[in-house]
C-alpha positions in Angstrom: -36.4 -24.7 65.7 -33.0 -24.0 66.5 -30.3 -25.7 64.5 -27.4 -28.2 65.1 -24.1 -27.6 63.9 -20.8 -29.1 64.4 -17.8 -28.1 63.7 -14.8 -29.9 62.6 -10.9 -29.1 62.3 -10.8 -26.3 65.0 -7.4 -25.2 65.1 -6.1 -25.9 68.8 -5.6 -21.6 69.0 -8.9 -20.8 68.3 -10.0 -23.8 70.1 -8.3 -22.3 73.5 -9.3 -18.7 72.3 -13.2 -19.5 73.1 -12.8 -21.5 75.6 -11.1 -18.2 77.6 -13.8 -16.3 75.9 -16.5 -18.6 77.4 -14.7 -18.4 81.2 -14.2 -14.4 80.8 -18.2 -14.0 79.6 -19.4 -16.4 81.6 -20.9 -18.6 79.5 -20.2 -22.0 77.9 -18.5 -23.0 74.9 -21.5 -23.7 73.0 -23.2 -20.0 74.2 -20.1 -18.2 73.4 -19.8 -19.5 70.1 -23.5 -19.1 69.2 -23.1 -14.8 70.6 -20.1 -14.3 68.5 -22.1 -16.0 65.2 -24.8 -13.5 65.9 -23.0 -10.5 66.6 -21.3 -10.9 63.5 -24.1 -12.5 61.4 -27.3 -10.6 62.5 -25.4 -6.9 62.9 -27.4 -4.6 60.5 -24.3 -2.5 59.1 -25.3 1.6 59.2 -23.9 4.1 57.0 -21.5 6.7 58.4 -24.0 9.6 57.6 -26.6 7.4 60.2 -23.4 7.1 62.6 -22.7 10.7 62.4 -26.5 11.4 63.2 -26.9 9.5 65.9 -23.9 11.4 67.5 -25.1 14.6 66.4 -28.5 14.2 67.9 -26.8 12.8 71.4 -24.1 15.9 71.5 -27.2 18.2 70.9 -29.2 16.8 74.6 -25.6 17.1 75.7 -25.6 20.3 78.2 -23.4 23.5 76.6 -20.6 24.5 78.8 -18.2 26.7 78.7 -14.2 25.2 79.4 -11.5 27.3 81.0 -8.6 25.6 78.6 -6.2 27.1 82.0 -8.3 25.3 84.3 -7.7 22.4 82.2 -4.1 22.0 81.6 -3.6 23.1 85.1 -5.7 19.6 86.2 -3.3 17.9 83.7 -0.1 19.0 85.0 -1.3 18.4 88.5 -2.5 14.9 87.1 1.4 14.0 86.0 2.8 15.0 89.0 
């Protein structure tokens, strides 16, 4: 069963941090404050060398073209223009 918690001495900062948090996510105080406490509490930390695998095996379904590096800074140029 879910807990209760309450939470006393909130600096008026944080206090008006979440709340804009809660408005921007759509959520409520309470709901905001429970997603941040389990995206940082309940995140399983990977290694880099499990990072770097993960990328390597999604750069590897990625489909191999070749780039014209002219074609490329001409889109730039015409990009800044």
């Amino acid at each position: 069963m879910p807990a209760n918690l309450t939470l006393k001495g909130v600096p008026d900062e944080i206090h008006e941090r979440l709340k804009a948090a809660a408005i921007a996510n759509h959520r409520s105080l309470n709901s905001e404050i429970i997603a941040i406490l389990e995206a940082r509490v309940l995140t399983r930390r990977v290694s880099a060398q499990d990072q770097l695998a993960v990328i390597r095996a999604a750069r590897a379904r990625l489909k191999q073209a070749e780039f014209d590096h002219a074609e490329i800074d001409r889109i730039k140029r015409e990009g800044r223009a």
